[in-house]
Legacy VTK file of the C-alpha trace (Angstrom):
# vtk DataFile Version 3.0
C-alpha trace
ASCII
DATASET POLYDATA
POINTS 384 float
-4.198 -25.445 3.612
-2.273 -23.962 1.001
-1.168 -20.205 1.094
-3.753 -19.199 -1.607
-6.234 -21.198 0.027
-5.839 -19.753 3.249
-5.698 -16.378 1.868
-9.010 -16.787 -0.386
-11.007 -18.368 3.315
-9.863 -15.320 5.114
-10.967 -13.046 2.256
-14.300 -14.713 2.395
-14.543 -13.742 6.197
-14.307 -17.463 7.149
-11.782 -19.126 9.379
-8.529 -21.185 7.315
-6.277 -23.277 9.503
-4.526 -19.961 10.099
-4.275 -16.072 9.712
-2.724 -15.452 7.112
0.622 -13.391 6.673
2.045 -10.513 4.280
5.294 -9.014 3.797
6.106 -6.687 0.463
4.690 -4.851 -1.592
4.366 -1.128 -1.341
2.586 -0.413 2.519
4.019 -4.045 4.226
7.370 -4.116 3.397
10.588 -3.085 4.793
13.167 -0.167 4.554
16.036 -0.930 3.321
18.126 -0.465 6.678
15.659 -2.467 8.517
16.379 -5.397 6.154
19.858 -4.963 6.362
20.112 -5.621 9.890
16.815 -8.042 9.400
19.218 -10.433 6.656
22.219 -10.099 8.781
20.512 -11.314 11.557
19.473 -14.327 9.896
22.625 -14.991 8.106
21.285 -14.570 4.658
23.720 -13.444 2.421
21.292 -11.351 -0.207
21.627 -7.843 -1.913
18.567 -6.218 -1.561
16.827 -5.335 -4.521
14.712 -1.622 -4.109
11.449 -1.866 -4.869
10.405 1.873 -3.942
12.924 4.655 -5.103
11.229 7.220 -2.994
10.654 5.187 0.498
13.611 3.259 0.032
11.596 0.429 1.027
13.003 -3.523 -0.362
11.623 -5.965 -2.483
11.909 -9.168 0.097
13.694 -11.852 -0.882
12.580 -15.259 -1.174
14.625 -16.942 1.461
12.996 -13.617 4.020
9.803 -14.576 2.765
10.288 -18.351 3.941
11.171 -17.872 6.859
8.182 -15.430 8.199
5.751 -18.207 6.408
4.463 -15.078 3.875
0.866 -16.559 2.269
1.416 -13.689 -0.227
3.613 -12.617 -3.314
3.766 -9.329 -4.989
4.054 -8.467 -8.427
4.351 -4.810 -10.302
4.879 -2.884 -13.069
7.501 -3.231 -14.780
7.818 -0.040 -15.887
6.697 2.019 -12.694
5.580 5.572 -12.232
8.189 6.092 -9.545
8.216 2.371 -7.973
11.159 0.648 -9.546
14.310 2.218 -8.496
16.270 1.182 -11.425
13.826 3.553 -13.871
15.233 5.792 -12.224
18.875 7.621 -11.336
19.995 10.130 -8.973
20.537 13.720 -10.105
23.247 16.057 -8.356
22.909 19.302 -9.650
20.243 20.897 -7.302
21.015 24.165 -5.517
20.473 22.584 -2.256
23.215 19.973 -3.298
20.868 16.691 -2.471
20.619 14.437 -4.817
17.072 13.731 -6.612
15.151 12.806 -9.334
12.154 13.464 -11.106
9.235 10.751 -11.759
7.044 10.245 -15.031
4.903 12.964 -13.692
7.420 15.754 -13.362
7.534 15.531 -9.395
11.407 16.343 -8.470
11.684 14.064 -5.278
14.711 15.063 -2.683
16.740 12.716 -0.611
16.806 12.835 3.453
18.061 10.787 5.333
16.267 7.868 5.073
13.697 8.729 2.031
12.990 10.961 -0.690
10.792 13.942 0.305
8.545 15.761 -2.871
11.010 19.427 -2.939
8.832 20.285 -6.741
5.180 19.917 -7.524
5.269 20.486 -11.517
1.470 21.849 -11.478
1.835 24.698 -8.670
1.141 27.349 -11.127
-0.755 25.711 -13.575
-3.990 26.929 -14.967
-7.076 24.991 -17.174
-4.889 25.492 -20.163
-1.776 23.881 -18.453
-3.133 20.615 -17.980
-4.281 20.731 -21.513
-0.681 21.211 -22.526
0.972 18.930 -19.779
2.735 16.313 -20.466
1.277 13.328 -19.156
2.687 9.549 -17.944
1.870 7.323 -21.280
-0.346 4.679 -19.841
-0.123 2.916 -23.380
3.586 2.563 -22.939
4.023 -1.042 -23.420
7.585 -1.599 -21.453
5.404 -1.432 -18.477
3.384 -4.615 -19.057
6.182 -6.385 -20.641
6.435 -10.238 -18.849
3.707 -9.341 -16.340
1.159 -12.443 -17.850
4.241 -14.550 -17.996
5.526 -13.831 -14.316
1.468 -14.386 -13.140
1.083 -16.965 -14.250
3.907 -18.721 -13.386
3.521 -17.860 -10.042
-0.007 -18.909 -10.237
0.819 -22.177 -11.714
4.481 -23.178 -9.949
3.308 -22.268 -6.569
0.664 -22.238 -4.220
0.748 -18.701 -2.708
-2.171 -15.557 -3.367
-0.882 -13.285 -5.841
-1.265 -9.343 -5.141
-1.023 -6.724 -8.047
0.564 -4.065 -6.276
-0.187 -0.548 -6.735
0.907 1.861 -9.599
1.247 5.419 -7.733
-0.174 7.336 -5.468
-3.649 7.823 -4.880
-6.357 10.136 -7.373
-6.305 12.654 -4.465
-2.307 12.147 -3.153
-1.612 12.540 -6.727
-3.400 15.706 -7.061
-2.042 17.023 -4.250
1.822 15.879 -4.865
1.271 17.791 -9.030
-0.288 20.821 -7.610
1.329 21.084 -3.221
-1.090 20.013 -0.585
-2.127 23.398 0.113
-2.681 24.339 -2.996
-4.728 21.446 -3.871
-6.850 22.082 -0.605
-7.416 25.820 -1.708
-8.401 24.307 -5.365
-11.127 22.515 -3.890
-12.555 25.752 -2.019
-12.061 27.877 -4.579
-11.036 27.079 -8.010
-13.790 23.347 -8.303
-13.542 23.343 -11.914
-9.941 23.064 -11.671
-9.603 20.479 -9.116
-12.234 18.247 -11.079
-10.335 18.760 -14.547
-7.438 17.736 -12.566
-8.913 14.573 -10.729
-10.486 13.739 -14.340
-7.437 13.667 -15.863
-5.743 11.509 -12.968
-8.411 9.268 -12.897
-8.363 9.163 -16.888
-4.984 7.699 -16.643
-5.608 5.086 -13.699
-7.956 3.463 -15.971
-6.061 3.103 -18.585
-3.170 1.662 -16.504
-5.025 -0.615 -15.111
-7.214 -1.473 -18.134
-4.285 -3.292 -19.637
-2.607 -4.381 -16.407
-5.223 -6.587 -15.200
-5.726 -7.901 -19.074
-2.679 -9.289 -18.012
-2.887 -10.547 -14.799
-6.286 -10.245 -13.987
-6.776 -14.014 -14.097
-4.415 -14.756 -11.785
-4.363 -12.758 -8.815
-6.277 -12.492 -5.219
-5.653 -8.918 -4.590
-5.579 -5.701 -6.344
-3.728 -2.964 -4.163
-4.416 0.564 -4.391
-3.588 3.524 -2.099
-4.856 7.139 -1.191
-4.103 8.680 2.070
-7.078 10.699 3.425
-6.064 10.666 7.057
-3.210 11.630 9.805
-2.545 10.944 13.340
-4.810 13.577 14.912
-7.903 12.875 12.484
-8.302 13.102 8.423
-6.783 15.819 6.456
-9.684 16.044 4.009
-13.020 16.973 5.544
-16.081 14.441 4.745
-17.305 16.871 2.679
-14.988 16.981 0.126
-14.365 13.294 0.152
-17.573 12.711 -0.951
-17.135 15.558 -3.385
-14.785 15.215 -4.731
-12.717 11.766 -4.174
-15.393 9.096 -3.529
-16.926 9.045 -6.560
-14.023 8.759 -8.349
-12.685 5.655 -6.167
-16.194 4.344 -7.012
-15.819 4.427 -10.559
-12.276 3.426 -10.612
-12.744 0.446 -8.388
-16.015 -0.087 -10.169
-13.597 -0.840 -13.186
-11.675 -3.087 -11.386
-14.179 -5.341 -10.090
-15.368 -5.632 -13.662
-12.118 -6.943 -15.213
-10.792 -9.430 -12.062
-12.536 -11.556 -8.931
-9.488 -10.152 -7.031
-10.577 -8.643 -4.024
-9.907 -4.593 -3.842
-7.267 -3.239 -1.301
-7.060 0.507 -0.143
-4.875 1.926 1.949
-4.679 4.714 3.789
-2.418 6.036 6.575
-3.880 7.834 9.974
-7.431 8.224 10.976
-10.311 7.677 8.746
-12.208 5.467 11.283
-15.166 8.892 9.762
-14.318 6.956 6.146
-15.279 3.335 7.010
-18.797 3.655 5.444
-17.136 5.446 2.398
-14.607 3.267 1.871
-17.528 -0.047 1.515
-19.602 2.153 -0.817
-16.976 3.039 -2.679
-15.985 -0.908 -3.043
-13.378 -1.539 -0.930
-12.809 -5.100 -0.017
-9.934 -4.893 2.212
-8.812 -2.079 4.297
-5.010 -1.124 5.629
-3.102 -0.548 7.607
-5.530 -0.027 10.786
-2.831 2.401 12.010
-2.907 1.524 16.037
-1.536 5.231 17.026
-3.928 7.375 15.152
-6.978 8.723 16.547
-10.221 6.516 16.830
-8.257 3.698 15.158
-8.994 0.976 17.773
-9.152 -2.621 15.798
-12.049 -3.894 18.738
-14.196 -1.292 17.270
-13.940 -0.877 13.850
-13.725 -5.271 13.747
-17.128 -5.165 15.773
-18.516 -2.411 13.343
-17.306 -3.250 9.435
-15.530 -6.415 10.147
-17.740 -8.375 8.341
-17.541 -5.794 5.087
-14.166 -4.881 5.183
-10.956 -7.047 5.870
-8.406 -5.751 8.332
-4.882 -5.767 7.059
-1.711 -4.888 9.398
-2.560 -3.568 12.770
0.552 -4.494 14.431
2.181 -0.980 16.064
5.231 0.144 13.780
5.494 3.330 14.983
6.072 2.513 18.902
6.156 -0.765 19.432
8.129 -2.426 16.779
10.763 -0.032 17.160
11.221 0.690 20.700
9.303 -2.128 22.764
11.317 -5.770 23.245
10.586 -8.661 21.494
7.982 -9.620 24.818
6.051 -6.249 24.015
6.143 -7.516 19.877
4.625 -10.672 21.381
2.007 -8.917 23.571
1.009 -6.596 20.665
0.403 -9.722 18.221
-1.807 -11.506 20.641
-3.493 -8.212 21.328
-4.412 -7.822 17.823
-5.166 -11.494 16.572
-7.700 -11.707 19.593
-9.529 -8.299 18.341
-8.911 -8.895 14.643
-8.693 -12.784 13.746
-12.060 -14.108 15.292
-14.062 -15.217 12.085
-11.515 -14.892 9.662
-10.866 -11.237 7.511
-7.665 -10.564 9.363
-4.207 -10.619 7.538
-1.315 -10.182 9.895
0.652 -7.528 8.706
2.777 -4.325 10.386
1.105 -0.941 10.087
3.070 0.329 7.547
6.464 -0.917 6.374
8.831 -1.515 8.940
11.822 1.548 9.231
15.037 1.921 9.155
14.709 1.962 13.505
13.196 -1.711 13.722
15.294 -4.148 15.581
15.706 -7.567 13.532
14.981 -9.135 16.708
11.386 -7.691 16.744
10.741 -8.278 13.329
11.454 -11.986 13.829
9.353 -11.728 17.183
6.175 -10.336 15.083
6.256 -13.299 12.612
7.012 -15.710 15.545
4.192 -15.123 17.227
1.453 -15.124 14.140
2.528 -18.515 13.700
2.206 -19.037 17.561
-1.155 -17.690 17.979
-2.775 -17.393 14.741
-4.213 -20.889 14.562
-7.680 -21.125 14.233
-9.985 -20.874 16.720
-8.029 -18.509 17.923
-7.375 -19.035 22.045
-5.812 -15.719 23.453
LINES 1 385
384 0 1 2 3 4 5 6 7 8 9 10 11 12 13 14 15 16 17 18 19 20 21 22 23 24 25 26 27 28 29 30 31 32 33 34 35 36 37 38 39 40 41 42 43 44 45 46 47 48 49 50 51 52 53 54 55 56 57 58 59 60 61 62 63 64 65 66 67 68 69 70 71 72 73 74 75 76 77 78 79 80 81 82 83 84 85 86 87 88 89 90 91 92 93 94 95 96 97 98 99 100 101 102 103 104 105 106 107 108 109 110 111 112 113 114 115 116 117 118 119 120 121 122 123 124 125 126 127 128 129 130 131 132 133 134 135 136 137 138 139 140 141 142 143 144 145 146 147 148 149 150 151 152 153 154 155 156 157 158 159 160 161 162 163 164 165 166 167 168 169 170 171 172 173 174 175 176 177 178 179 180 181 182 183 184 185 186 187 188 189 190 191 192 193 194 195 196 197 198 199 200 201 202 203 204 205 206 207 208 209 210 211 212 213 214 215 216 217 218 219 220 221 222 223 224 225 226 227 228 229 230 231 232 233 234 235 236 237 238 239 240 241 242 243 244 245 246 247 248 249 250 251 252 253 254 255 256 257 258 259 260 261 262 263 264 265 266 267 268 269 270 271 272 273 274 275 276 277 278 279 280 281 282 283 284 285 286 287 288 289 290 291 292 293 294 295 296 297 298 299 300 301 302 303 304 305 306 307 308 309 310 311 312 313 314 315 316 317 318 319 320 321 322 323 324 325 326 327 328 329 330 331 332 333 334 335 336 337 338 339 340 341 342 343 344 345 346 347 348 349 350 351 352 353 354 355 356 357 358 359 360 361 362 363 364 365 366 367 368 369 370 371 372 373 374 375 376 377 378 379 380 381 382 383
């Protein structure tokens, strides 16, 4: 089978010669010092290209993507809200002396370590007549869609892989909470409801814009349709079920609603931590495929929620970044592959994938071990 062959069986829930495999894009990728080691290791001589300012996380290159047999290729846009890390330059006239910058929305992002952490949420203090006045991303803007047809469908014609549109920002409710401070937000959705819907609206408002035009453009050509709104943490979610369905659900409905309309592309969501509570709303909503089945969190187990919604929703990642990945050997990598491909794989909807992007801690020798052994036992019928 081809790549996009393989990739439209197993997002069918059927069984292709093999699972198939991701790397990019804005929840699979790497960090940059991962891939530094990762390209060193295999004696590529590359100079990786950022693909997301604020996790530092890379843009794989072609000869990386090769070698781990990726089904998948990513495109953006080209003009992102924060993605692109040439938009964007470092300021160095904070108080606290770190470096930032500020994205189209007014967020002033800080740099650690190893990321940029949110230090500025534009919308703390705002009132109704604030977001009346704000002033908003441009979703019309048209340096954002500018060679997105062309690079679709040139990837769609010159080669055989599935084609993802990746996502444009963070979720309607991360968004709302990154303007406005997470507490804040919370406390707007107790107490000031009129707010926090005006607020959503407008969020929403601007997400279908974007991505009215951005799948007239590619739309035609892709297999996936990423999108990405964090409702849950290790211990359990960090929304109640209430309010989900309150407030967030129905506008994930109507946004991914929209985007069912304008492409066959199946619809990805993603969303960190525990929301094993979420797995009916997430299929009423209209989510297609689900990531990244974070291993660690609570209730997460991939035997369970494969026996329960694995024939609804398609399980993508799985495979343990936060312990094993890092700190296990290559043997443990191996053991955690099979472990998943015998839960996940069985009847296709699995795509083999880490549970978020690798960090800046992985060894290149368990990276390599991860891919090694999807290849090694990720042939259909799967014998583990």
């Amino acid at each position: 089978m081809t790549p996009r062959e393989r990739v439209r069986v197993a997002l069918h829930h059927r069984e292709p010669d093999r699972v198939p495999i991701d790397l990019g894009g804005s929840e699979s990728s790497i960090h940059l010092g991962a891939y530094e080691h990762l390209t060193t290791n295999l004696g590529l001589d590359v100079r990786p290209r950022l693909y997301d300012k604020m996790e530092q996380i890379v843009a794989p290159d072609e000869e990386v993507l090769q070698f781990v047999k990726a089904d998948f290729r990513h495109i953006v846009l080209k003009k992102g809200f924060w993605l692109l890390a040439e938009d964007v330059e470092d300021r160095h006239d904070d108080p606290s002396g770190r470096p930032y910058f500020i994205d189209e929305w007014g967020i002033k992002w800080g740099k650690s370590q190893y990321y940029y952490d949110m230090i500025y949420h534009p919308l703390e203090e705002a009132d109704m007549e604030d977001l009346e006045d704000y002033d908003w991303p441009d979703p019309s803007d048209p340096k954002r869609y500018e060679g997105l047809r062309e690079e679709a469908k040139q990837l769609y014609y010159s080669t055989d892989y599935a084609i993802v549109a990746d996502e444009i920002f963070g979720g309607i409710f991360e968004c709302a909470q990154w303007l406005r401070g997470f507490e804040k937000f919370t406390m707007d959705m107790y107490k000031r409801p009129e707010f926090a819907t005006a607020l959503l609206d407008k969020i929403l408002e601007i997400y279908l814009s974007v991505y009215d035009r951005y799948l007239r453009e590619v739309g035609d050509y892709i297999e996936v349709v990423k999108f990405a709104d964090d409702v849950g943490a290790q211990g359990g979610p960090f929304i109640s079920p209430v309010l989900l369905r309150k407030y967030i659900k129905p506008r994930w409905t109507k946004l991914y609603k929209f985007i069912h309309d304008k492409t066959r592309a199946r619809l990805y969501h993603h969303s960190c931590g525990s929301v094993y509570v979420f797995l009916k709303d997430f299929i009423e909503a209209g989510v297609d495929i689900l990531n990244p089945i974070q291993p660690r969190a609570a209730m997460m187990n991939i035997e369970n929620i494969k026996r329960e919604v694995g024939n609804r929703l398609v399980l993508h990642g799985g495979i343990d970044v936060q312990r094993v990945l890092p700190f296990g050997t290559p043997t443990d990598v191996e053991n955690e592959v099979k472990r998943v491909l015998k839960a996940a794989a069985p009847g296709g909807g699995y795509v083999l994938a880490g549970s978020h992007n690798f960090q800046a801690d992985t060894p290149p020798e368990n990276i390599v071990a991860m891919f090694k052994a999807g290849l090694t036992y990720g042939n259909y019928p799967i014998r583990i």
